[in-house]
C-alpha positions as a Markdown table, in Angstrom:
| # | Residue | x | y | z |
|---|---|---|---|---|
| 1 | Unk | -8.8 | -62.4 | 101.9 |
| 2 | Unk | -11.9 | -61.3 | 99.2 |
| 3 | Unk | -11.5 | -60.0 | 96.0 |
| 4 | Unk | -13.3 | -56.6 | 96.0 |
| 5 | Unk | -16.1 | -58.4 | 93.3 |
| 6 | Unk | -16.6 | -60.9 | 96.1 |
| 7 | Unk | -17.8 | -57.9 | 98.7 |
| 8 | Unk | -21.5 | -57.8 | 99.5 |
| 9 | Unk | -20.8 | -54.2 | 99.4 |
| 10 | Unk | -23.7 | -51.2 | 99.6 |
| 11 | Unk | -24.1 | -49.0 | 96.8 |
| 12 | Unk | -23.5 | -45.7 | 97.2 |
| 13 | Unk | -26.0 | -43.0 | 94.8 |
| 14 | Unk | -23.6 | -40.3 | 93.8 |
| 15 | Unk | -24.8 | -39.9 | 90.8 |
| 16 | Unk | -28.6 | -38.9 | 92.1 |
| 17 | Unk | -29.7 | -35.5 | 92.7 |
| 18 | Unk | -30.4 | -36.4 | 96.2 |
| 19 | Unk | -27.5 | -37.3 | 96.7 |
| 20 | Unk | -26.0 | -34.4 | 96.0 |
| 21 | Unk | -28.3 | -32.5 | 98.3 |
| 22 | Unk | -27.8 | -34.5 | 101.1 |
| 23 | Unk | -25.3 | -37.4 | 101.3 |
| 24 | Unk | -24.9 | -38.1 | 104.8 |
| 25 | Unk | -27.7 | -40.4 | 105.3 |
| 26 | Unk | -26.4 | -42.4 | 102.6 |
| 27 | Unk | -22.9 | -42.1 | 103.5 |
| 28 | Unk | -23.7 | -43.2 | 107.0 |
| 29 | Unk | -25.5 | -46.0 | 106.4 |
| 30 | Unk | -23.0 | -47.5 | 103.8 |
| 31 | Unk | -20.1 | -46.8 | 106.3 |
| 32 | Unk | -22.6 | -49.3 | 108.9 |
| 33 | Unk | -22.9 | -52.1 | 106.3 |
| 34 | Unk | -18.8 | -52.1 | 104.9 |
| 35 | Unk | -16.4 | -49.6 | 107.2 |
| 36 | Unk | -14.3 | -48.2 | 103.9 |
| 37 | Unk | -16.0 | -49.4 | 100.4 |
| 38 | Unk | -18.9 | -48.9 | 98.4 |
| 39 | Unk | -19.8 | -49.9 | 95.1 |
| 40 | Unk | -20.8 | -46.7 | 92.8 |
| 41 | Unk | -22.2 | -46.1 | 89.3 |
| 42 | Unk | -19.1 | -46.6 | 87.1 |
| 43 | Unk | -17.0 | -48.7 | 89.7 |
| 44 | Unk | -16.1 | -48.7 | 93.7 |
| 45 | Unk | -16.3 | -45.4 | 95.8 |
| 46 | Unk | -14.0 | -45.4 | 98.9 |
| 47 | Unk | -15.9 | -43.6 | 101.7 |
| 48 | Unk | -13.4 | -43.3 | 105.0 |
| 49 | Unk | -10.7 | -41.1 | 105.7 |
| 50 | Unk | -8.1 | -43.1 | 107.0 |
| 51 | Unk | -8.6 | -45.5 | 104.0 |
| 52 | Unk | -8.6 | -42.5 | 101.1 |
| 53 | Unk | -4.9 | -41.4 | 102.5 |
| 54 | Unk | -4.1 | -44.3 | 102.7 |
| 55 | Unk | -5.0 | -45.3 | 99.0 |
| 56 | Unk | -4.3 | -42.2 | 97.6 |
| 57 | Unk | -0.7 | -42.6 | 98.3 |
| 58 | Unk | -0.3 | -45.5 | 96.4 |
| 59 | Unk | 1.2 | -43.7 | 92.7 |
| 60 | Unk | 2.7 | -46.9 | 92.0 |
| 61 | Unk | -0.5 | -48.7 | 91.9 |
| 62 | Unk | -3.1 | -46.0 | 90.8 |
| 63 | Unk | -3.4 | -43.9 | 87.9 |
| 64 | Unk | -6.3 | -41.3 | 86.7 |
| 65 | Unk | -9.3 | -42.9 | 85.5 |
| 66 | Unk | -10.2 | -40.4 | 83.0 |
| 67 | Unk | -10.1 | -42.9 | 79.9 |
| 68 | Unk | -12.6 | -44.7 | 82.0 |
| 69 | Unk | -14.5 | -41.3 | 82.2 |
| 70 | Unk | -14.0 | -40.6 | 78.5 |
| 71 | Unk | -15.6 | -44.3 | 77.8 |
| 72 | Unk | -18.4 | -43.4 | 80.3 |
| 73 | Unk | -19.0 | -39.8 | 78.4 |
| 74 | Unk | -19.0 | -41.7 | 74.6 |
| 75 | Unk | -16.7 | -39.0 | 74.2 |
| 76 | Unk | -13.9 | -40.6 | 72.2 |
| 77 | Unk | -13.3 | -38.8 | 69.3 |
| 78 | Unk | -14.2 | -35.5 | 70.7 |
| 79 | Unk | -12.2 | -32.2 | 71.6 |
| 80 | Unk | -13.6 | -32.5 | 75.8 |
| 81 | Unk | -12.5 | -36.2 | 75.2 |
| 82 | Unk | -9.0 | -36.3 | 74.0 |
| 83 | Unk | -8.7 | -32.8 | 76.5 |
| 84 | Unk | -9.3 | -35.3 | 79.1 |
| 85 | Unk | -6.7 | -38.3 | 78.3 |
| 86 | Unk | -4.0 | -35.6 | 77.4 |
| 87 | Unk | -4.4 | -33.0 | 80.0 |
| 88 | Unk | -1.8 | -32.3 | 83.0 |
| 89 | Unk | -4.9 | -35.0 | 85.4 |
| 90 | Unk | -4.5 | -38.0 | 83.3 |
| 91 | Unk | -0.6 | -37.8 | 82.5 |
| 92 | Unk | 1.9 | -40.1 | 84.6 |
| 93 | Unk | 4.8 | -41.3 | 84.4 |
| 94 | Unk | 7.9 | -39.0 | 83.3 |
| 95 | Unk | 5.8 | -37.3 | 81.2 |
| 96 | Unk | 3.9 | -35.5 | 84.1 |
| 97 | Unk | 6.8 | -35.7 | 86.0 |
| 98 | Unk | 8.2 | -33.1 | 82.8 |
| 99 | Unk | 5.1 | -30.8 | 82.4 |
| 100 | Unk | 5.0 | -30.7 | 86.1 |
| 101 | Unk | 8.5 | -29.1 | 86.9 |
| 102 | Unk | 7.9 | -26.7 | 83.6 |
| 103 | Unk | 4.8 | -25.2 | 86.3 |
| 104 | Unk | 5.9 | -26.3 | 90.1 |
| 105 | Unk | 8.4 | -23.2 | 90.2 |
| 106 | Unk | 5.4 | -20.7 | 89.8 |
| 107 | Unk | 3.1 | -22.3 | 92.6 |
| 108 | Unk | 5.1 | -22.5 | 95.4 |
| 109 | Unk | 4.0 | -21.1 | 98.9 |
| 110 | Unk | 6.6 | -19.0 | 98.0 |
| 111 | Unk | 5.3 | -17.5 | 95.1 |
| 112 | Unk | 1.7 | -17.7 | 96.6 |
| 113 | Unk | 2.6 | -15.5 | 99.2 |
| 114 | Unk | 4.2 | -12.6 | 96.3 |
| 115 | Unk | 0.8 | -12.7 | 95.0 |
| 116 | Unk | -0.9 | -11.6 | 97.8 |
| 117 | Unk | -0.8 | -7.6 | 97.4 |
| 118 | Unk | -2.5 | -8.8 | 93.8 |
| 119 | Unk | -5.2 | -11.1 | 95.4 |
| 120 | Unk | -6.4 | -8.2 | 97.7 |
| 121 | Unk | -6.6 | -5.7 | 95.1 |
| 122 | Unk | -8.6 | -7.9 | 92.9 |
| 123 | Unk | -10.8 | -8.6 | 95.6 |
| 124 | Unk | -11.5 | -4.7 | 96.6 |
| 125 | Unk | -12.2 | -4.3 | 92.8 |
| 126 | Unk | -15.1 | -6.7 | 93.0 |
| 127 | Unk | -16.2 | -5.9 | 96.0 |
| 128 | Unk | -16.3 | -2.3 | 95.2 |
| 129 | Unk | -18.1 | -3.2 | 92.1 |
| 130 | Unk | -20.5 | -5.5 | 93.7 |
| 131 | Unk | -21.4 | -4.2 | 97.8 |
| 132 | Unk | -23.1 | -1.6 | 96.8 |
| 133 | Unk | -25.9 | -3.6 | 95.5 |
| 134 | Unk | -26.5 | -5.0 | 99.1 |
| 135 | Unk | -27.7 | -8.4 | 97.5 |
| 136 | Unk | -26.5 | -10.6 | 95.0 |
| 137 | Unk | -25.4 | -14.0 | 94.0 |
| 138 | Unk | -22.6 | -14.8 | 96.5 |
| 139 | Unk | -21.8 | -17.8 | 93.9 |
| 140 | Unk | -21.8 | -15.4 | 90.7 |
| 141 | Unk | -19.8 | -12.6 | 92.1 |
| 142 | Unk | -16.9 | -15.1 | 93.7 |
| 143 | Unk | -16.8 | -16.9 | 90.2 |
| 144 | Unk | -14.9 | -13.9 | 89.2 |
| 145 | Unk | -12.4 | -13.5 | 92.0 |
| 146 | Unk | -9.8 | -16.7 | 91.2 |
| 147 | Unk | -9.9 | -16.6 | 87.6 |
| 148 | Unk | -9.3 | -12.8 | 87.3 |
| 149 | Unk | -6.0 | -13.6 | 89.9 |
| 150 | Unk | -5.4 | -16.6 | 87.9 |
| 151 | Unk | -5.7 | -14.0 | 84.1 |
| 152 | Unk | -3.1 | -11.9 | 86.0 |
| 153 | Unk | -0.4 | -14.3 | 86.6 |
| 154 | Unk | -0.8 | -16.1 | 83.3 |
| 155 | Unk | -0.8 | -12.4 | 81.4 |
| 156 | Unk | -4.4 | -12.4 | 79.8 |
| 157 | Unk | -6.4 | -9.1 | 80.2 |
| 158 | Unk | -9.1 | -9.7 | 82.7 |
| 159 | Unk | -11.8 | -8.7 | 80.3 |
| 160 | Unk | -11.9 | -12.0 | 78.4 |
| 161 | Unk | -13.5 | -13.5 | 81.5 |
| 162 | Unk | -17.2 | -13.0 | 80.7 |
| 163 | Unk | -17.0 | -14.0 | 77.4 |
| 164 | Unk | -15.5 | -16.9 | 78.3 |
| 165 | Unk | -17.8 | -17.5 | 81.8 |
| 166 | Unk | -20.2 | -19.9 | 80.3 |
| 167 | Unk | -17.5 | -21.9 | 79.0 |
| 168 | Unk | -15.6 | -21.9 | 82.1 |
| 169 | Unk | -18.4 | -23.0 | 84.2 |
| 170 | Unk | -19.8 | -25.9 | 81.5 |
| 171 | Unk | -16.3 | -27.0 | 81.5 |
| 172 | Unk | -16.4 | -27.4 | 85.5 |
| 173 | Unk | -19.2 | -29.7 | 84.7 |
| 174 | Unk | -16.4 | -32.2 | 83.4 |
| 175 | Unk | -16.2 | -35.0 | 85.4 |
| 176 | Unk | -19.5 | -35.3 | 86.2 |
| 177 | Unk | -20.5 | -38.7 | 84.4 |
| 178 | Unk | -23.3 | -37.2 | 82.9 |
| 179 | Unk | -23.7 | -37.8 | 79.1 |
| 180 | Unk | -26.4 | -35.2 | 78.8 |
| 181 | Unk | -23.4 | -32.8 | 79.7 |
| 182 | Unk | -21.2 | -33.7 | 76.2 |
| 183 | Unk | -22.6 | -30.7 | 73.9 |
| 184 | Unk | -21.4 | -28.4 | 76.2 |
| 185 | Unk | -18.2 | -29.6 | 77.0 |
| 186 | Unk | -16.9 | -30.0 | 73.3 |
| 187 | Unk | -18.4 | -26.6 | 72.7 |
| 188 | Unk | -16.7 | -25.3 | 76.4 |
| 189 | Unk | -13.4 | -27.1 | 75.0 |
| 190 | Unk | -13.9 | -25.5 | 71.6 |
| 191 | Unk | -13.9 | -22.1 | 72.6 |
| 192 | Unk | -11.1 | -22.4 | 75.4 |
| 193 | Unk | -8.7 | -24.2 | 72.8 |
| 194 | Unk | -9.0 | -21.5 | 70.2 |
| 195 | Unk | -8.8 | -18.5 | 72.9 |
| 196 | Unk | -6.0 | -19.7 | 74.4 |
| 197 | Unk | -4.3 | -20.3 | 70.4 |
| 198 | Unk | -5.0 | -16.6 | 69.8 |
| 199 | Unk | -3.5 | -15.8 | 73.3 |
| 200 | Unk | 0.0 | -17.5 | 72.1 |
| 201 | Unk | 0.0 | -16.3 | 69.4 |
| 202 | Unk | -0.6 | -12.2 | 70.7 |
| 203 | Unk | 2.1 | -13.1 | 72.8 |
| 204 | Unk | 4.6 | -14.0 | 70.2 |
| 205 | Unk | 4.3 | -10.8 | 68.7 |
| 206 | Unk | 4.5 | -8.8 | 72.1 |
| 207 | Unk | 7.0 | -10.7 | 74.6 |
| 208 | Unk | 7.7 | -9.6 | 77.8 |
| 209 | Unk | 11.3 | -8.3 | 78.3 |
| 210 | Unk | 13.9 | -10.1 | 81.0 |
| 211 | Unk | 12.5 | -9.5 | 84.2 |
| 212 | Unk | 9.0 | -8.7 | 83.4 |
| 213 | Unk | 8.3 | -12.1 | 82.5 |
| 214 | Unk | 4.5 | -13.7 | 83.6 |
| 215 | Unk | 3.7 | -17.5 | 83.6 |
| 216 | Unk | 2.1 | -17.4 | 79.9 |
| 217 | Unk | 5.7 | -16.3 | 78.6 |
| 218 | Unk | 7.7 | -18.9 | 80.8 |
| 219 | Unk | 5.3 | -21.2 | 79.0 |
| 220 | Unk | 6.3 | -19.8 | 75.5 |
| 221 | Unk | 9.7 | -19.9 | 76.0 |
| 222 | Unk | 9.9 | -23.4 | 77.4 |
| 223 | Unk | 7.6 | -24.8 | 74.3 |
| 224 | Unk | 9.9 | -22.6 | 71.8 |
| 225 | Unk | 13.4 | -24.4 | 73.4 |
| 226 | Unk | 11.5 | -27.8 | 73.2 |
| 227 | Unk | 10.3 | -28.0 | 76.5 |
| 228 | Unk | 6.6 | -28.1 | 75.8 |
| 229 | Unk | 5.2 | -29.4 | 72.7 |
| 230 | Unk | 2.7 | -26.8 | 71.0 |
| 231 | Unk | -0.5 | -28.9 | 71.7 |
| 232 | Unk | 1.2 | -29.6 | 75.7 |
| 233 | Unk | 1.2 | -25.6 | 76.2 |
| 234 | Unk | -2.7 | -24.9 | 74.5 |
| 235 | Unk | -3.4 | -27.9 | 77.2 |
| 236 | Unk | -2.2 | -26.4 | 80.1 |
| 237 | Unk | -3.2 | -22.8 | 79.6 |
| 238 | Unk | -6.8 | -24.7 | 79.1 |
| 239 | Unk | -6.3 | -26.4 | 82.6 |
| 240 | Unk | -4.9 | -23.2 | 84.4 |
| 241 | Unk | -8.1 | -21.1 | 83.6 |
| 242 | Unk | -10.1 | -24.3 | 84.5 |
| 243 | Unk | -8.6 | -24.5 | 87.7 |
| 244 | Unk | -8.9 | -21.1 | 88.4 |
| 245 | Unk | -12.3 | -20.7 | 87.4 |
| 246 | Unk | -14.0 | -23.6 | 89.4 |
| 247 | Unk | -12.4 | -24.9 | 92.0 |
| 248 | Unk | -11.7 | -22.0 | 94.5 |
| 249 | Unk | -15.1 | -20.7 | 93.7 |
| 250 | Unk | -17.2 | -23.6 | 94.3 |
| 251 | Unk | -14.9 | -23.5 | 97.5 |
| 252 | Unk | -15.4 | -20.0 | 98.5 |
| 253 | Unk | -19.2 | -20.4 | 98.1 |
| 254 | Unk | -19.4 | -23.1 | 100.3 |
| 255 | Unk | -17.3 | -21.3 | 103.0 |
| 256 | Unk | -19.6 | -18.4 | 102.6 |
| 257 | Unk | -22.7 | -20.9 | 103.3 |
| 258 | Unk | -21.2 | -22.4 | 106.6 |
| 259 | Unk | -20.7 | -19.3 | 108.0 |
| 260 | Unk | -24.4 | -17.8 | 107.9 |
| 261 | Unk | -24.8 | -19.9 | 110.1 |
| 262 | Unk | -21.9 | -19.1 | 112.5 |
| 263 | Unk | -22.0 | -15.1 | 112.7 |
| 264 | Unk | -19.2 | -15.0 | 115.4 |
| 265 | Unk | -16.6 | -17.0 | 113.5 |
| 266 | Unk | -17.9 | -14.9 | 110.0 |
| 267 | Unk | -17.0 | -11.3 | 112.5 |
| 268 | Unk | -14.0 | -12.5 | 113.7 |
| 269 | Unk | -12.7 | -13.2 | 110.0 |
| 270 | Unk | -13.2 | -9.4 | 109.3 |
| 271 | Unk | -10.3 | -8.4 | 112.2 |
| 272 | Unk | -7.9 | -11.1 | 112.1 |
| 273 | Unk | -6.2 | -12.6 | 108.7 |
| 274 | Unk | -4.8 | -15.1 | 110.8 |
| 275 | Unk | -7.4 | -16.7 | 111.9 |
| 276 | Unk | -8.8 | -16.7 | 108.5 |
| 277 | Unk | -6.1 | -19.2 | 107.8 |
| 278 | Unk | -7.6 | -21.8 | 110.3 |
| 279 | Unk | -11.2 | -21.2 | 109.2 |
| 280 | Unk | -9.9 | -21.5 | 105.7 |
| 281 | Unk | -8.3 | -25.1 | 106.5 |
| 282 | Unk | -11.4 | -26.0 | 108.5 |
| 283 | Unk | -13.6 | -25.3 | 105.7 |
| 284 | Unk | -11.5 | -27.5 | 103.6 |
| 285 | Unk | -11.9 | -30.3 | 106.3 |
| 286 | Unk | -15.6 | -29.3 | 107.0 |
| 287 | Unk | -16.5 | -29.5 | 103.0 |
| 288 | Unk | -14.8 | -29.4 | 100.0 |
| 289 | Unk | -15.4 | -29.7 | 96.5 |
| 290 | Unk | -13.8 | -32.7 | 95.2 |
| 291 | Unk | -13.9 | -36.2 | 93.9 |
| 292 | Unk | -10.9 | -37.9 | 92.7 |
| 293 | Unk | -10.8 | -40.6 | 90.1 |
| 294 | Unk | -8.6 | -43.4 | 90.0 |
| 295 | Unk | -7.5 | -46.7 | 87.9 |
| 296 | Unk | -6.1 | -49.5 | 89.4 |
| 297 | Unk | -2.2 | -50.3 | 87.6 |
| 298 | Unk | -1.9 | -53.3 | 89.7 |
| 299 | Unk | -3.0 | -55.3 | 92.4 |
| 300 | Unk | -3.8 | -54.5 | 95.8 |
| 301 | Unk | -4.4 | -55.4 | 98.5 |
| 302 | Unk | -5.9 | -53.6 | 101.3 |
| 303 | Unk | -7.1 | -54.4 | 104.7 |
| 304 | Unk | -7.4 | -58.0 | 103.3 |
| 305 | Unk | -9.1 | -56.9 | 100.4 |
| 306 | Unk | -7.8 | -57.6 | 96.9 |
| 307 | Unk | -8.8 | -54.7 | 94.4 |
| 308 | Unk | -7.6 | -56.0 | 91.2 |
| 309 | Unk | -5.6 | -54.3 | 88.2 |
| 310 | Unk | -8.3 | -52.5 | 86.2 |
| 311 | Unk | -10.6 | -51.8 | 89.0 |
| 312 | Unk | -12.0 | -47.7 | 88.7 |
| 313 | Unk | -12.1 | -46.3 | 92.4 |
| 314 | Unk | -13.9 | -42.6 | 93.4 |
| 315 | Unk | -11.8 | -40.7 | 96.2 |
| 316 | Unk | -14.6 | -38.3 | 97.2 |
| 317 | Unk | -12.6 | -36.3 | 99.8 |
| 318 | Unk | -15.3 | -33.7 | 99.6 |
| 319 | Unk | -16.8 | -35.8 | 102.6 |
| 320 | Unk | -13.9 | -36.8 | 103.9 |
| 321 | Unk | -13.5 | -34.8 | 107.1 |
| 322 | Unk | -17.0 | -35.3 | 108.3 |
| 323 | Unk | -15.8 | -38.9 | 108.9 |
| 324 | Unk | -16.6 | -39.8 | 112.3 |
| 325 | Unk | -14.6 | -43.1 | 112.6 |
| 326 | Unk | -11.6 | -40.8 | 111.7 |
| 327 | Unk | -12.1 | -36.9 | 113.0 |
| 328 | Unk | -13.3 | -36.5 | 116.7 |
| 329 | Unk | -16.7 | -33.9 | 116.0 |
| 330 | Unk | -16.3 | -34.3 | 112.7 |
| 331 | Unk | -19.9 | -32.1 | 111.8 |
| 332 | Unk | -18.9 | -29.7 | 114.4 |
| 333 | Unk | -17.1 | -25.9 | 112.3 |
| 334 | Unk | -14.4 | -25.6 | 114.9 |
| 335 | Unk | -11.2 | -23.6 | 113.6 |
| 336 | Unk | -9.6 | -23.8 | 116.8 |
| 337 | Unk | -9.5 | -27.6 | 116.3 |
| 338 | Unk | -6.0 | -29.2 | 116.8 |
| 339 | Unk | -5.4 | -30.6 | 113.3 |
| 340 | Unk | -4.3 | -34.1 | 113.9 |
| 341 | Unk | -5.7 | -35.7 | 110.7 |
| 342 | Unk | -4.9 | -33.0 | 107.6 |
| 343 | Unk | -8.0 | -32.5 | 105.4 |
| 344 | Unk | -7.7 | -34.5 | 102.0 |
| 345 | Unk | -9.0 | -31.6 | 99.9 |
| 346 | Unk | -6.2 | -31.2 | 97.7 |
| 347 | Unk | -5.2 | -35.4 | 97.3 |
| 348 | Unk | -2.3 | -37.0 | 97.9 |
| 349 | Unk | 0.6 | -38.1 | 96.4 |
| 350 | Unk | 2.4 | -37.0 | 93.0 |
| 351 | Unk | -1.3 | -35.4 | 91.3 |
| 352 | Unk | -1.3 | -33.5 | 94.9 |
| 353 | Unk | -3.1 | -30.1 | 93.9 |
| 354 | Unk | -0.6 | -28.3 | 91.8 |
| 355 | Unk | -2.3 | -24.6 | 92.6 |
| 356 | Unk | -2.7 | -25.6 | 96.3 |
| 357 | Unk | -1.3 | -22.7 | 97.9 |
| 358 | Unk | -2.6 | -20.3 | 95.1 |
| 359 | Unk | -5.9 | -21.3 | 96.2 |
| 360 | Unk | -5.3 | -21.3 | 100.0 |
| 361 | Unk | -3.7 | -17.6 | 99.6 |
| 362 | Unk | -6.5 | -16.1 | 97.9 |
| 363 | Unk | -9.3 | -17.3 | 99.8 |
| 364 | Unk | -7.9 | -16.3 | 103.2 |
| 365 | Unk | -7.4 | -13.1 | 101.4 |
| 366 | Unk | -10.6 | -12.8 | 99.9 |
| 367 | Unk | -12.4 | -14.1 | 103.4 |
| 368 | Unk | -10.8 | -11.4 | 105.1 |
| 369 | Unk | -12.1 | -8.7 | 102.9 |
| 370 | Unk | -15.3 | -10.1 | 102.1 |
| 371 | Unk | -15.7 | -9.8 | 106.1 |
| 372 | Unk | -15.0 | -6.3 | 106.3 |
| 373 | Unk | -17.8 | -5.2 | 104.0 |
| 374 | Unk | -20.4 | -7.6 | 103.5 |
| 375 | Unk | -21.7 | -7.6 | 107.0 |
| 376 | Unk | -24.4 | -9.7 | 108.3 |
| 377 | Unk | -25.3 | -11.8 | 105.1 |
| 378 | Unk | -28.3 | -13.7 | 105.3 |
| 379 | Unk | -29.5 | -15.7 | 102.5 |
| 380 | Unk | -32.0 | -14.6 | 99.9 |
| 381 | Unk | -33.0 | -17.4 | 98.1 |
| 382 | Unk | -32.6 | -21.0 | 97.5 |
| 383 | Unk | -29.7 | -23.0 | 96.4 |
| 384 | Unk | -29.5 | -25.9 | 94.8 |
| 385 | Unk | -26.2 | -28.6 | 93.6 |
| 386 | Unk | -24.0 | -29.6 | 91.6 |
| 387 | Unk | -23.2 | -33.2 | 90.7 |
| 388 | Unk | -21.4 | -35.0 | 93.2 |
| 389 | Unk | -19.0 | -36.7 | 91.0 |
| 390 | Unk | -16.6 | -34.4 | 90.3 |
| 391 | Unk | -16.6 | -30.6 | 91.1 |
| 392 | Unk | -19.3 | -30.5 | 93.7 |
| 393 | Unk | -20.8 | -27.3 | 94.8 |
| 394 | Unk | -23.5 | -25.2 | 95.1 |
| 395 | Unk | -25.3 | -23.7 | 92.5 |
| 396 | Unk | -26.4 | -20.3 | 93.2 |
| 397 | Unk | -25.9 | -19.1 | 97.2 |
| 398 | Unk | -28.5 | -15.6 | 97.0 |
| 399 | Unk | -27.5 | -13.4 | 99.9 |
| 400 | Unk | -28.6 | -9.8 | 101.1 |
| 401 | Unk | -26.5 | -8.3 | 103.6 |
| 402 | Unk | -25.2 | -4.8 | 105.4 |
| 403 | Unk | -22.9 | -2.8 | 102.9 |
| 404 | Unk | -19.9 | -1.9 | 104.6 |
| 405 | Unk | -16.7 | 0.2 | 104.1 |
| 406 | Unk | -12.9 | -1.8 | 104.2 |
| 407 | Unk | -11.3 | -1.9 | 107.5 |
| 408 | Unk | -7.5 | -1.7 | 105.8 |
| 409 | Unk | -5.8 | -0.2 | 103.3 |
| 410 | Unk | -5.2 | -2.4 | 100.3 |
| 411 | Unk | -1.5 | -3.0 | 99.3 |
């Protein structure tokens, strides 16, 4: 048995532009020099399936590395920094065990599946605003699809949302280890924190009556009878337009780019929600969006490998399912695929994706109907990326297309 410091390990360049562009070359040729483990800029990166599950399960031994982050940012002392170590991500323990159950009842598939009606008539609103134009920015105009669903649940008017856009999308900029990104965060985390203060406190004055009740005043209520403590509830209103905002986008955009290329499977999508749902889970397999940061609570050992207490380790399960050791024709888009290895694109464990079938609900939704009337997109322009540590994604996806009429009524 080694000690992961004793590893002639390859390094692994997420944090290079080129990277971010392309990491496949790199990925394969640090998967032919160590099968699972790479060092990276601010620790160890894991790079195979089998041994991210595998890892990721391991709550007893892991915990978010975002104090690590906050040291790499020099942003102690800061509004984005103490966001980070106090935020729903970096709690553990019974304390996110607590906060957790306050939210868990409101994102069930359950729930998810209730919102649906809303999710397509939010999407025929924008796409009634936007198809007209018969070309746009496929990344711009799905940036406002999940966080106007996300404003309706919580019970904030959908018009704050381009006010608060540029904050939203420096604030999905978080956990990309890039100090040049600070400014803009504590400004993002400035302007989020005192919007969602003057929220509560609008709400105080109006509350919703027995029965009409949206997630913003189950929050309330639960800080007012102790649940929550005042700064807990500003925190996760913070998080849940966050999470709205940038995740399913970035998603959604990269969906959109896999299937310009695959005109048959983009049709098909159009006349059948169903099978949206299996090109929605094989997007998530193909390419996703996320990498997960984790500190080491105590020893492991793995595969003969001792990764000591302390140690920072990068899940980047954005690549995970293009892991050809794991995933027979892993680059090949197949929805029809038997799914024998589930995609890693929300984690594991206890921090599994909260908002998971949320997310899942609205895209297949939103897939369907973007189908039906943006017909034949092409794209317009070039894209570039975002960092690969954290929220990766492309920035900007230009498309022209055929303007089309819905297929179906909306609910």
């Amino acid at each position: 048995m080694q000690t992961i410091t004793e590893l002639a390990l390859p390094y692994l360049p997420m944090e290079e532009a080129s990277f971010a562009e392309n990491p496949w070359p790199g990925l394969e040729a640090a998967r032919r020099q160590h099968p699972w483990l790479s060092r990276c800029a601010f620790g160890y990166a894991v790079h195979q399936y089998d041994a991210m599950r595998d890892l990721l399960y391991l709550d007893r031994s892991l915990t978010g590395a975002y104090e690590d982050v906050v040291d790499a940012m020099e942003a102690h002392g800061t509004p984005w920094g103490r966001f980070q170590l106090e935020s729903l991500l970096a709690s553990s323990g019974e304390s996110h065990k607590r906060i957790r159950a306050v939210l868990a009842p409101a994102f069930t598939p359950q729930q998810a599946n209730r919102h649906r009606p809303l999710m397509r008539k939010v999407i025929s609103d924008l796409l009634d605003e936007w198809v007209p134009k018969g070309a746009f920015d496929f990344e711009e105009f799905a940036s406002y699809f999940p966080i106007t669903v996300m404003c309706s649940l919580i019970g904030a008017p959908p018009e704050v949302i381009p006010r608060l856009r540029s904050s939203l999308e420096a604030f999905g900029l978080s956990m990309s280890m890039d100090r040049a990104f600070l400014p803009n965060l504590v400004e993002a985390t400035e302007t989020l924190d005192a919007f969602v203060q003057d929220l509560v406190a609008e709400r105080r004055g109006n509350r919703r009556a027995k029965g009409k009740e949206d997630l913003l005043e189950i929050l309330v209520s639960t800080q007012e009878s102790g649940g929550l403590s005042e700064r807990e509830l500003y925190d996760l209103l913070i998080f849940l337009f966050v999470a709205g905002y940038d995740t399913s986008k970035n998603a959604l955009t990269l969906m959109m780019d896999a299937l310009i290329d695959r005109p048959d499977i983009y049709r098909r999508c159009a006349e059948d929600i169903d099978y949206c749902r299996k090109v929605v889970e094989e997007s998530f397999r193909f390419l996703t969006t996320a990498t997960i940061p984790r500190r080491v609570t105590r020893d492991i050992t793995y595969r003969d490998v001792l990764i000591p207490e302390g140690t920072v380790i990068f899940f980047p399960v954005s690549i995970a399912g293009r892991d050809a050791t794991a995933i027979e024709e892993a680059d090949s888009f197949d929805p029809d695929r038997e799914q024998s290895k589930k995609h890693l694109a929300f984690g594991m464990g206890v921090h599994i994706c909260l908002g998971q079938f949320i997310a899942r609900a609205q895209i297949e939704e939103g897939l369907h109907l973007i189908a039906q009337r943006i017909r034949n997109p092409k794209r317009a322009g070039p894209s570039s990326w975002r960092p690969f540590f954290g929220v990766w994604g492309l920035k900007g996806l230009p498309i022209e297309f055929d303007p089309a009429p819905a297929l179906e009524t909306v609910d």
